[in-house]
C-alpha positions in Angstrom: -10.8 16.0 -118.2 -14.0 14.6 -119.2 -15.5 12.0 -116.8 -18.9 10.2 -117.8 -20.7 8.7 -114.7 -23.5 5.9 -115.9 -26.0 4.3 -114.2 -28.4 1.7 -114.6 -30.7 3.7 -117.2 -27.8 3.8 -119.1 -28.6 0.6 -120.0 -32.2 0.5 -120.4 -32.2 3.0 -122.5 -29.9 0.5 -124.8 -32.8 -1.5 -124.9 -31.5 -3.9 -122.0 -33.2 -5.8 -119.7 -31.4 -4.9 -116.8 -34.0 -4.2 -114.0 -33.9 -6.5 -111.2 -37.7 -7.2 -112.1 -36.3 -8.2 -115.2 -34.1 -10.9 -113.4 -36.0 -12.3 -111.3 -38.5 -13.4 -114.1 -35.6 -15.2 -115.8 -34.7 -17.0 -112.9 -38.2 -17.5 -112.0 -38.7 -19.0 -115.9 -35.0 -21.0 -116.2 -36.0 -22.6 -113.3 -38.8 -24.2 -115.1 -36.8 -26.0 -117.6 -35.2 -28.3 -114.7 -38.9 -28.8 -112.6 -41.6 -29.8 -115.8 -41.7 -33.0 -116.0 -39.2 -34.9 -118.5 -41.8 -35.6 -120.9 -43.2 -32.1 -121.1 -43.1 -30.8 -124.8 -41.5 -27.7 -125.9 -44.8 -26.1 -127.4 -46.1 -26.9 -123.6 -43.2 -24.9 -122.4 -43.1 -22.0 -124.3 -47.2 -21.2 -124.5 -47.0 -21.3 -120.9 -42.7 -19.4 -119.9 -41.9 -17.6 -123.3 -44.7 -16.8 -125.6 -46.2 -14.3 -123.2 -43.2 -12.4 -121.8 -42.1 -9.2 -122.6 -38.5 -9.7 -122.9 -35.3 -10.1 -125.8 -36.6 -12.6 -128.9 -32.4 -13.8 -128.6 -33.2 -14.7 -124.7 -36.4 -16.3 -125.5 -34.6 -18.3 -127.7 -31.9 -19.6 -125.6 -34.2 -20.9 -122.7 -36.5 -22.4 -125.6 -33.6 -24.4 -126.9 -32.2 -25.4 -123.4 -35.9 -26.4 -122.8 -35.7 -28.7 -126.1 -32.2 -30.0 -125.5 -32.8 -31.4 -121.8 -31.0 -34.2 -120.4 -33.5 -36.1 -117.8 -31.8 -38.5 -115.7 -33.9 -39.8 -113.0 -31.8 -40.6 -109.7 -33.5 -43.2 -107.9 -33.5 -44.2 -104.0 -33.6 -46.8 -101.8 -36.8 -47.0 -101.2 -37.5 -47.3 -105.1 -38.2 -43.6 -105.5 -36.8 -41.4 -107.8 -35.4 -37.9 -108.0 -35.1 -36.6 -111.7 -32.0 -34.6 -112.2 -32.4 -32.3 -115.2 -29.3 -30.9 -117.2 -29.0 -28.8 -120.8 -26.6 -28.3 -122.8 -25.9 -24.7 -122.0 -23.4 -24.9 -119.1 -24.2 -21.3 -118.0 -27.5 -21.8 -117.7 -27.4 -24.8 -115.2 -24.3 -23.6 -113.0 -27.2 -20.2 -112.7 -30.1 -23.1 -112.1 -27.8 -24.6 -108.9 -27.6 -20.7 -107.5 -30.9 -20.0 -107.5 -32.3 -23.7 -106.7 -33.9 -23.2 -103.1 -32.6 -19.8 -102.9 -34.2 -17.5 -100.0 -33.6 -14.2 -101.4 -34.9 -15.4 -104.7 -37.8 -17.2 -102.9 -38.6 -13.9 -100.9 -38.3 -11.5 -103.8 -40.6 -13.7 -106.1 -43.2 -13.5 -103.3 -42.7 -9.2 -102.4 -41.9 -8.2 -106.4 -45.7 -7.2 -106.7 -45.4 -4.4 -103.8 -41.1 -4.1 -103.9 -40.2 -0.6 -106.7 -38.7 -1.3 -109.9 -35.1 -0.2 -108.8 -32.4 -2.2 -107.9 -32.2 0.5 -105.0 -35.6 -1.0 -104.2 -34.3 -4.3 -104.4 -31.2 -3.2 -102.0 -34.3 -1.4 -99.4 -35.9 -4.7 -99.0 -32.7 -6.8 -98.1 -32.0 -4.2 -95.4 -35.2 -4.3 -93.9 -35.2 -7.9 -93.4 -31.8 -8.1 -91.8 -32.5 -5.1 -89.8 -35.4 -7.3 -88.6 -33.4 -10.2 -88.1 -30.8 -7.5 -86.3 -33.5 -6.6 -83.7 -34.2 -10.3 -82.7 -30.6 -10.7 -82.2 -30.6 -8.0 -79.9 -33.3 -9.3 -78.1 -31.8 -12.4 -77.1 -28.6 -10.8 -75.9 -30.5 -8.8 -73.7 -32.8 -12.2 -73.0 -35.6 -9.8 -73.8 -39.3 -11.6 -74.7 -39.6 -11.4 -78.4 -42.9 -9.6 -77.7 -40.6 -6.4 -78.1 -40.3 -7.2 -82.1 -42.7 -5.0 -83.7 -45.5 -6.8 -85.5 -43.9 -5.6 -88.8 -40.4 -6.8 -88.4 -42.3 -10.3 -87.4 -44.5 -10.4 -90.9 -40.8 -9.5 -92.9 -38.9 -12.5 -90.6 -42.3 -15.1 -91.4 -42.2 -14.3 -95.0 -38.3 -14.3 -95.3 -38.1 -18.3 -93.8 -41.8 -19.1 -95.8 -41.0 -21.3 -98.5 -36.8 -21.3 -97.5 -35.0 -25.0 -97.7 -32.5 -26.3 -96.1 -31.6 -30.2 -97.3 -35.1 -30.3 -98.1 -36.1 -29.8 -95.0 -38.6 -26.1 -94.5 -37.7 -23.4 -92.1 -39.8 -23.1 -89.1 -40.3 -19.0 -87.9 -41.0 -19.7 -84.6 -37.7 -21.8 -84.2 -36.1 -19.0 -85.4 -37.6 -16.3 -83.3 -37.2 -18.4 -80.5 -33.5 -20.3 -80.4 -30.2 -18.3 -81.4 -28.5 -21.9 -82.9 -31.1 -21.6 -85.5 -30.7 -17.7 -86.2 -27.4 -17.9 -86.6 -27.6 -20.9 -89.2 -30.6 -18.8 -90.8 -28.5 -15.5 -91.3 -25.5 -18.1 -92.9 -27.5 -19.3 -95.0 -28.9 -16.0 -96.2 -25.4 -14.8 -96.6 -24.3 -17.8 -98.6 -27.8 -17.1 -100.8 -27.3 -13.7 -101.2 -23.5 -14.9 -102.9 -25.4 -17.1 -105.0 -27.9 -15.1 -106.2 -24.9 -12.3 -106.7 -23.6 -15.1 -109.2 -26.4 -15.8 -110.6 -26.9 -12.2 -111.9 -23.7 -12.2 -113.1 -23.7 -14.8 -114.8 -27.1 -13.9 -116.4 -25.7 -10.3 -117.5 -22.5 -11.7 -119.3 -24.4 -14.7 -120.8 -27.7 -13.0 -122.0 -27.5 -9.4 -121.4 -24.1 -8.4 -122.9 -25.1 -11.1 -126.1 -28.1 -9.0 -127.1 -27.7 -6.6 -130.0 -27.9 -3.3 -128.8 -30.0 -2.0 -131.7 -29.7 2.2 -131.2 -27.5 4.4 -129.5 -27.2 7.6 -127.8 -26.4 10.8 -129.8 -25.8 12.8 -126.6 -23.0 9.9 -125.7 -22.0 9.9 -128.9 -21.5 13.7 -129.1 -19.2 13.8 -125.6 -15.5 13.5 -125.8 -15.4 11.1 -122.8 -12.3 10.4 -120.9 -13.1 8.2 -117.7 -16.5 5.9 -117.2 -17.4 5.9 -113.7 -19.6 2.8 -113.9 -22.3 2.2 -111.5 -23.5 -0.8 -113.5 -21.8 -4.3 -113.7 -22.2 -4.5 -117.8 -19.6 -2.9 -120.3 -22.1 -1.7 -122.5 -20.2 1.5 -123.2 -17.2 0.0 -124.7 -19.0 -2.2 -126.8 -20.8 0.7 -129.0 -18.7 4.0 -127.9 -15.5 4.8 -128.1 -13.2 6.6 -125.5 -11.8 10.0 -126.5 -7.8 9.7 -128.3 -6.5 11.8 -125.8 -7.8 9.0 -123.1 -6.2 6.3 -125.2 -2.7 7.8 -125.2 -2.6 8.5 -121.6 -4.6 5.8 -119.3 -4.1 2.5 -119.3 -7.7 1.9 -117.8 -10.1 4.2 -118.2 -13.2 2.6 -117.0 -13.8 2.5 -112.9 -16.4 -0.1 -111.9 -17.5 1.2 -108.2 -19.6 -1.7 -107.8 -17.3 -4.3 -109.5 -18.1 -5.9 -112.9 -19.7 -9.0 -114.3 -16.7 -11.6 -115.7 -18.3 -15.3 -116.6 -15.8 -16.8 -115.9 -15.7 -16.0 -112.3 -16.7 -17.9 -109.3 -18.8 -17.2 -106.2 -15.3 -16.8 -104.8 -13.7 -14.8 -107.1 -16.9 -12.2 -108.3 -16.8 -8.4 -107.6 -20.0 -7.3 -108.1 -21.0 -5.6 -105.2 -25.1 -5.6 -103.8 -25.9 -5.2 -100.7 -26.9 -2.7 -98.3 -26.0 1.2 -96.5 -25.0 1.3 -93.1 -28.3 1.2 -91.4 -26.5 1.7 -87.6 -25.8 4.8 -85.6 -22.3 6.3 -85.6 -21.7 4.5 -82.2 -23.4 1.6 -83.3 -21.7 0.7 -86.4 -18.1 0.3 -85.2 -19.3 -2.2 -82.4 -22.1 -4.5 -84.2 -20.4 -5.8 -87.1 -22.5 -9.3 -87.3 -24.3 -8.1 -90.8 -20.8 -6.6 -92.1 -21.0 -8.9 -95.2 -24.7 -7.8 -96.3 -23.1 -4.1 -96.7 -22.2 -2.8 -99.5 -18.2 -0.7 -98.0 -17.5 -3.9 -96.4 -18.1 -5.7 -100.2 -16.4 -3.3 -102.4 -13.0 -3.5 -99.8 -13.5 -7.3 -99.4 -13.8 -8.0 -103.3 -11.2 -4.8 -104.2 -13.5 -3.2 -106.6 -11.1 -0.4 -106.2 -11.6 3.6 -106.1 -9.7 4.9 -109.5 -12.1 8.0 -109.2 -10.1 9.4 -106.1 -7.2 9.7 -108.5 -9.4 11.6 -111.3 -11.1 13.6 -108.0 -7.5 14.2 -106.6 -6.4 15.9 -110.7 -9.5 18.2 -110.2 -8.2 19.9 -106.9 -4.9 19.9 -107.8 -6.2 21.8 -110.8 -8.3 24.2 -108.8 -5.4 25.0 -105.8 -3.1 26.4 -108.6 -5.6 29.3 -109.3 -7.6 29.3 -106.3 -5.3 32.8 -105.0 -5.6 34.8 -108.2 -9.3 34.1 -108.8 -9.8 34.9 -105.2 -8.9 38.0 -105.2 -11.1 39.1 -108.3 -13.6 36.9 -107.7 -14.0 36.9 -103.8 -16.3 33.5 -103.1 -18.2 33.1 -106.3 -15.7 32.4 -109.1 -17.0 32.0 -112.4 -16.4 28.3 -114.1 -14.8 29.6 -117.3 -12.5 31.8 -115.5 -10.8 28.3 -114.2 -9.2 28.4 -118.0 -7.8 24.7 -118.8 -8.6 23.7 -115.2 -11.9 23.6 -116.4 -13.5 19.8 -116.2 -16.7 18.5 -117.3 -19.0 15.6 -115.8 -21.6 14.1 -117.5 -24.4 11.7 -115.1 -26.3 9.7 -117.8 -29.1 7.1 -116.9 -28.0 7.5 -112.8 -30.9 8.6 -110.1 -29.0 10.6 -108.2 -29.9 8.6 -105.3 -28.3 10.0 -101.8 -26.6 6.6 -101.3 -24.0 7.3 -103.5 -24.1 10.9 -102.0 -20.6 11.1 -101.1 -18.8 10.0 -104.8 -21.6 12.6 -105.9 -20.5 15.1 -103.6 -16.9 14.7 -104.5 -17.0 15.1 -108.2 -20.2 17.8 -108.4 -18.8 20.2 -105.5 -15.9 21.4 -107.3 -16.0 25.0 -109.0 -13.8 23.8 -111.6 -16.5 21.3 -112.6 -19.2 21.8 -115.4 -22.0 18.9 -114.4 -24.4 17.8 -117.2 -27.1 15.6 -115.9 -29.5 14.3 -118.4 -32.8 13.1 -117.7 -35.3 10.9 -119.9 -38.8 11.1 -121.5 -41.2 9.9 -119.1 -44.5 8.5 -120.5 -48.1 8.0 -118.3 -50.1 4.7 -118.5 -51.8 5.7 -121.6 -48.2 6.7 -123.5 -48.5 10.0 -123.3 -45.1 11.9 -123.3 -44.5 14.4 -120.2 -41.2 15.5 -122.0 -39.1 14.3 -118.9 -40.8 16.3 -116.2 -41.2 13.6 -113.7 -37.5 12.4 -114.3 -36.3 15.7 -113.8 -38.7 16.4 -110.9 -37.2 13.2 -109.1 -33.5 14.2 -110.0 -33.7 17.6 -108.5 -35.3 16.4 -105.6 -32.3 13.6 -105.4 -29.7 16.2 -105.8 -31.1 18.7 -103.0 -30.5 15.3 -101.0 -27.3 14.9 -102.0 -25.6 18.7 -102.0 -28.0 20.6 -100.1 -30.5 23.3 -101.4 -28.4 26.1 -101.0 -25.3 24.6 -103.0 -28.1 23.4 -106.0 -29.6 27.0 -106.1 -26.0 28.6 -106.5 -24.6 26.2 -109.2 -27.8 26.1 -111.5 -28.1 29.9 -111.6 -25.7 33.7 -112.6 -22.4 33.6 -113.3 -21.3 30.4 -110.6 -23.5 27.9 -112.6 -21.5 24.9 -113.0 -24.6 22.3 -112.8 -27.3 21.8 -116.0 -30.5 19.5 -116.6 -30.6 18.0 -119.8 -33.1 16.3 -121.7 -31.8 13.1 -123.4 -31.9 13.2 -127.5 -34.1 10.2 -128.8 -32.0 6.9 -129.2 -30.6 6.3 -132.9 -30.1 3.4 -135.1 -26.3 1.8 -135.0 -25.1 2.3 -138.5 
């Protein structure tokens, strides 16, 4: 069994622009094209939103023609006012303009991107510090505690969340929130029902403007593997649109791709999506059982609620089964450290291509890397300083060992990278390839 686990550099190295920096600046330009005013020219537009950004000449075009092809209609009031309600013909691209119109989370991250990683695990950090900030104010009250107790810091995240949030048109006001439980409670509903919009909002940009750029090079190393099963961290199906799955695969799975955090389908609702994004448990083990008020920012409670599903455990549950049947007979040769290749055809080999090795994924890491039956590749990628210069990798690699002693321990790393129990290898990526 081969099993290839991809993350979201598996994607950037296609060329894609898949960071969540990358996303915010398309939401942050789209939402242009419905607030210039209606006689704003298209040059006007694109000098100032398209001509200077780094991104896909096919996504620059499609806001630049949405931006040309604007319906104004201006909506007028009672009071002889008007309100100008901008459409385009793209259908995607407005149903994405109502998500992110007067969006919180969107608001927020527009504000922090300057100071926030590059990472959508960065991304995920600062959505659990502000409703662990929001948490501690909740607790306060219960315990009709002054709000004194809040730490200065949790106060600046709580200011700068509500700064610039709308509600009707009407602003946010911190101190009302700090200081009335009515109006935390609406705030925290609203930032879950923004957080489901923004969640639709990237989906929708991924299957509408991601997935329709030509991927223009591939990877030999994927293109060298025999793979079997995708374990997908990512939300895309980049893989099956320029690899193909091993025969043996095709004969004998029906499914062969497992999207742990759910996958991006357009024509989905905010009802209907499973793409996870969220946040780790943040509470103690006695804790987390008993406050359940920020259940639907977490990322367990999303995967069960939407049903991404666990196919892995099946693949997980083929690779013991595998290494019980020998287990006796190698023991007794081998005593505790049995080489891989003795395991014969109970060998299996994983492959981790474009994933950090983060410790929140620690225990589907765990699972798949801690078996002696298992051969892991990991491959890291050329890593290149302000001035272009090429470290061959060593930072990359640096980071993903440091990962991995996070998620398996030191002493388990230094036993399976070494002598005759090695079953774990650091590989450095081969340099992307034209598509024939």
């Amino acid at each position: 069994m081969n099993i290839l686990v991809i993350g979201n550099g598996f994607d950037l190295a296609h060329g894609l622009p898949t960071k969540y920096g990358d996303f915010l600046e398309f939401c942050e330009r789209t939402g242009r094209i419905y607030t210039y005013r209606e006689d704003a020219p298209l040059s006007d537009y694109k000098s100032k939103n398209i001509d200077n950004w780094n991104i896909n000449d096919y996504i620059k075009a499609i806001l630049s023609e949405a931006f040309d092809k604007r319906n104004c209609k201006k909506e007028f009031n009672d009071d002889g006012t008007y309100n100008l309600k901008i459409t385009t013909h793209n259908k995607s691209l407005d149903e994405l303009y109502e998500h992110i119109k007067q969006n919180g989370w969107l608001e927020f991250f527009l504000k922090c991107r300057s100071f926030v990683g590059e990472n959508w695990i960065d991304f995920e950090s600062e959505i659990s510090r502000v409703i662990q900030a929001i948490d501690a104010v909740m607790r306060i009250m219960e315990n009709e505690e002054d709000i004194t107790k809040l730490s200065a810091n949790q106060t600046k995240i709580i200011i700068k969340m509500v700064k610039g949030m709308s509600d009707n048109g009407k602003c946010w006001n911190a101190k009302e929130v700090l200081g009335n439980r009515d109006s935390l409670n609406r705030l925290i509903g609203t930032l879950e029902s923004d957080l489901n919009r923004l969640i639709r909002a990237l989906e929708i940009y991924l299957c509408e403007f991601v997935e329709k750029v030509y991927i223009q090079k591939k990877s030999p190393d994927i293109e060298e593997l025999e793979v079997d099963f995708i374990l997908s961290f990512n939300y895309t199906h980049i893989f099956s649109t320029i690899y193909e799955i091993s025969e043996r695969s095709k004969r004998e799975v029906e499914d062969p791709f497992d999207y742990i955090h759910g996958e991006a389908v357009l024509n989905n609702t905010i009802e209907t999506d499973t793409m996870v994004l969220g946040i780790d448990e943040y509470l103690s083990k006695k804790k987390k059982n008993k406050e359940v008020e920020f259940i639907s920012f977490k990322k367990y409670y999303q995967r069960i609620h939407k049903g991404t599903g666990c196919k892995y455990k099946d693949w997980i549950d083929v690779i013991k089964r595998g290494k019980k049947e020998i287990m006796k007979r190698l023991n007794t040769e081998y005593s505790k450290r049995i080489p891989f290749k003795n395991y014969g055809d109970k060998n299996h080999y994983l492959y981790l291509f474009g994933h950090s090795l983060d410790v929140t994924d620690k225990d589907i890491l765990r699972d798949l890397i801690l078996n002696d039956n298992v051969y892991t590749t990991i491959y890291y990628h050329k890593t290149y300083d302000d001035n272009g210069k090429d470290d061959n990798g060593r930072s990359d690699l640096s980071s993903k060992i440091a990962n991995l002693v996070k998620v398996i321990g030191q002493k388990e790393l230094i036993r399976r990278t070494g002598g005759s129990t090695k079953t774990i290898e650091f590989k450095l990526q081969q340099d992307m390839v034209e598509r024939e």
